[in-house]
C-alpha positions, 0 to 999 in steps of 0.5 A: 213342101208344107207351107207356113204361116209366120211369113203371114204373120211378118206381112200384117206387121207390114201392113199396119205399119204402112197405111199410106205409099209414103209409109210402104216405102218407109217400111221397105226402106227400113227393111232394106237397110236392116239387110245391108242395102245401100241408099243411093240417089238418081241424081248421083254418078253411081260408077264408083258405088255400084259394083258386082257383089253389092246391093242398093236402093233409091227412091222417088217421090218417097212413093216408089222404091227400086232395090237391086243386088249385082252378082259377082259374075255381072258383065255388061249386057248380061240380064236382070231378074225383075219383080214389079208391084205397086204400093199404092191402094184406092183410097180417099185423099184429102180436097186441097181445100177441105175445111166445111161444115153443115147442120153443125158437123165439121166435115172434110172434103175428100176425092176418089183415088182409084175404083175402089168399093166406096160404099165399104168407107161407110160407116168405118173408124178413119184417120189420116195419114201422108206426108207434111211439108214443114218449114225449117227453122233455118228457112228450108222446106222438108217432108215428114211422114205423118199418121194420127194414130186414132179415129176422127173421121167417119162416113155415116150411112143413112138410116134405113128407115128415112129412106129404103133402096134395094141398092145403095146408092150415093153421091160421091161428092156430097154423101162420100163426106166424112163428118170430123166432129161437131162444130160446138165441140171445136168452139168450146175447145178453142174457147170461143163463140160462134160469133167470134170464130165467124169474125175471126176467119174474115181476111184482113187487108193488113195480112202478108201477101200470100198466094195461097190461103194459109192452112187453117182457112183452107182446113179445120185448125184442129186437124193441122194441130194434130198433123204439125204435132205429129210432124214434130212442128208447130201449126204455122210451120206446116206449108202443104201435106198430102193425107190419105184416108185409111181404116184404123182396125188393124189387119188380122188372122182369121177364119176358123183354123187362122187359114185367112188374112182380113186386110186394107191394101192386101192389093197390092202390099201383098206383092210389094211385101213378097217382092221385097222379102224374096229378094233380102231372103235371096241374097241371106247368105253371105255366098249367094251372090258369088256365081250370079251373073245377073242384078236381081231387082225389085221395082215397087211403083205408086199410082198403079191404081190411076194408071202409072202414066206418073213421074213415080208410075211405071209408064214413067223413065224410071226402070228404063233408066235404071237398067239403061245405066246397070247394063254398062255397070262395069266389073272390078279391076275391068277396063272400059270398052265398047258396050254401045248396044249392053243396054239392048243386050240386058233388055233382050236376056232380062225377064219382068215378073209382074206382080199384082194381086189375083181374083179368088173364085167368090163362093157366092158369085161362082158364076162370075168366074170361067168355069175351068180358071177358078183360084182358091185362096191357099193354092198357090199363086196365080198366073194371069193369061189374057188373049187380049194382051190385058196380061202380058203372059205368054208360054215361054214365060209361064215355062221359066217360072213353072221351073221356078215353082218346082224348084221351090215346091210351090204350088201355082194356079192359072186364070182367065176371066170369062168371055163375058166379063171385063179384063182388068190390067196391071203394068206388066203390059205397059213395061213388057211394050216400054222394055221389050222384056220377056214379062209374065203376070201374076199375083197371089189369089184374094177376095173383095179387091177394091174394099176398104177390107179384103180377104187373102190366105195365110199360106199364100203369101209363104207360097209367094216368097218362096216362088220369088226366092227361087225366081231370083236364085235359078233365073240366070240359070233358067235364061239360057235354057228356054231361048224363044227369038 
């Protein structure tokens, strides 16, 4: 089956729309709702909302979103189809106190978020982006997604002439330091002297106890200026925020033939996008969920990138309780009885798609690959194996979703790294121990992961769609044919 590229395109818009885990989720949550998702809340009684037929999210911390749409023919205890992604990315967070300057450029303290490739933030257009915590007129406290729109930060690299290195090496701390502007442009735009701004930012034994510094002296007042202008408030109302640096050149087709996506965080709102579109596209047609007899389910965590141990992670309670409180969702016009172990029974049936992007052999470091496991970028999606458990793949696994990629026409490829290479990992092992679910993992090929920009292929993410769509429509199907106790 030819692929197509639209699915690509659908995906970018995706992408730039969602520069931040805040924004991922926004745009998954707006998407889901567009379908006839339902909104539900964890702290909610969910017996009389959930029924079989029906189709739902929730969300935690505005980072992590979890979607499900019950089959008409669900009993408790029967299975789940799952799909698990991140939507988080490496990145540069804004320091809790960032305001500094030197040699008469304002600067902005930031911290690592994951391992990414930092030497690609150099020299880039960057904003910022996140979410704001505003006080209300009626005393309360809410959150706003913000993102500043144009480029006002900027890592600039060190002339090669004032000092010459085979490899580029740097400070994290002191040479990761974005630049803002200069500081006689701040003056001039508030209309005071250096003397006066110096006097103007010593504290005052007059001043209202407060327990923190207030905002303007902890960062730069223009950049909450234009944060409480996006949040729709005033400078003063903004009480806290959590912003994220992100490149503002938008994703992009590219390549000779348009066969290439150039990208941020195509690790891992590649998967989280496949994920989200798969299941609407799977419950389209009004009769879809008529003979299903399982909960076809997505599950999109944030801090997959420091390593999920997190409230919002995936090593968190959240899927457990989730499908702890599915698994005894009881039929229409069914009477309660005894389903002390439909929690066990779901775990045990359940099968966990995790997926995460996947390396594509680098033509100029081929070596770097084992020799007979090397993923090309518009060849399908890859299946990641690893002896070590670092994958939680296995045959049976590798069988149930091979019957799914047949039954949709897609192609799929198989990796290992090489015995001399590092193994990275993704939460399908730490969910498969956590769950006891039959999991395998895989992700859609790409090149540069961890760069500020990557590189993926067009007909890759319709491949992914469609092996995710058939995974959802055949699964309950599937199950009952490849029993391994």
């Amino acid at each position: 089956m030819e692929a197509s590229a639209e699915p690509a395109h659908d995906f970018l818009k995706f992408v730039n729309a969602s520069p931040t885990p805040f924004h991922a989720v926004k745009s998954v949550k707006d998407r889901l709702l567009g379908a006839g998702f339902v909104e539900i809340r964890e702290r909610d009684d969910w017996s009389s909302t959930c029924k079989p037929g029906g189709r739902y999210f929730l969300t935690r911390n505005t980072t992590t979103i979890l979607a499900f749409a019950v089959g008409h023919d669900w009993e408790p205890g029967n299975p789940v189809a799952m799909i698990g992604a991140h939507t988080d990315s490496p990145c540069l967070r804004i320091k809790p106190v960032s305001k500094s300057q030197s040699e008469g450029y304002l600067q902005v303290g930031v911290e690592t978020y994951g391992g990414g490739i930092w030497h690609t933030w150099f020299d880039r257009d960057l904003s910022v982006a996140g979410r704001v915590m505003v006080r209300t007129s009626a005393g309360g406290f809410e959150q706003k997604l913000v993102r500043i729109d144009r480029p006002i930060l900027r890592i600039p690299t060190l002339a090669i002439h004032l000092e010459r290195q085979d490899d580029f090496k740097f400070s994290k701390e002191t040479q990761l330091f974005p630049i803002a502007g200069l500081v006689a442009a701040e003056l001039n735009r508030q209309g005071v002297s250096s003397d006066e701004a110096e006097n103007d930012g010593k504290s005052s034994d007059s001043k209202d106890f407060a327990p923190l510094a207030a905002m303007g002296e902890r960062h730069h007042p223009y950049i909450i200026e234009l944060v409480a202008t996006e949040a729709g408030a005033k400078p003063e109302e903004v009480i806290d925020f959590e912003l994220l640096l992100y490149d503002t050149q938008k994703s992009c087709i590219g390549g000779l033939n348009g066969e290439l996506m150039f990208s941020p965080r195509l690790d891992n709102l590649g998967m989280t996008y496949c994920s989200m579109q798969a299941l609407i596209e799977s419950i389209s047609d009004e009769h879809s969920l008529k003979e299903e007899s399982s909960i076809r389910l997505i599950s999109l965590f944030d801090h997959e990138e420091i390593g999920s141990n997190t409230a919002q992670g995936a090593d968190s309670n959240l899927l457990p309780a989730v499908l702890r409180r599915l698994s005894v969702l009881l039929p229409a016009l069914r009477d309660p009885t005894d389903y002390t172990t439909a929690f066990e029974q779901t775990l045990s049936t359940s099968f966990l798609i995790s997926a995460d992007m996947a390396h594509a052999v680098h033509p100029n470091y081929s070596g770097k690959y084992e020799a007979k496991h090397r993923p090309e970028i518009n060849k399908g999606t890859v299946i990641k194996i690893n002896a070590n458990a670092r994958y939680a793949t296995n045959s049976p696994g590798i069988v149930l979703v091979q019957e799914a990629a047949r039954r949709a026409r897609v192609p799929l490829q198989l990796f290992v790294v090489s015995n001399v290479s590092p193994c990275g990992s993704t939460i399908g092992p730490m969910l498969s121990s956590k769950l006891g679910t039959r999991t395998l993992d895989l992700g859609n090929p790409q090149l540069s992961m961890h760069s500020i920009r990557e590189t993926g292929g067009v007909y890759d993410v319709d491949h992914a769609v469609k092996l995710f769509v058939s995974f959802f429509k055949h699964f309950s199907e599937l199950e009952q044919k490849i029993l391994v106790d």
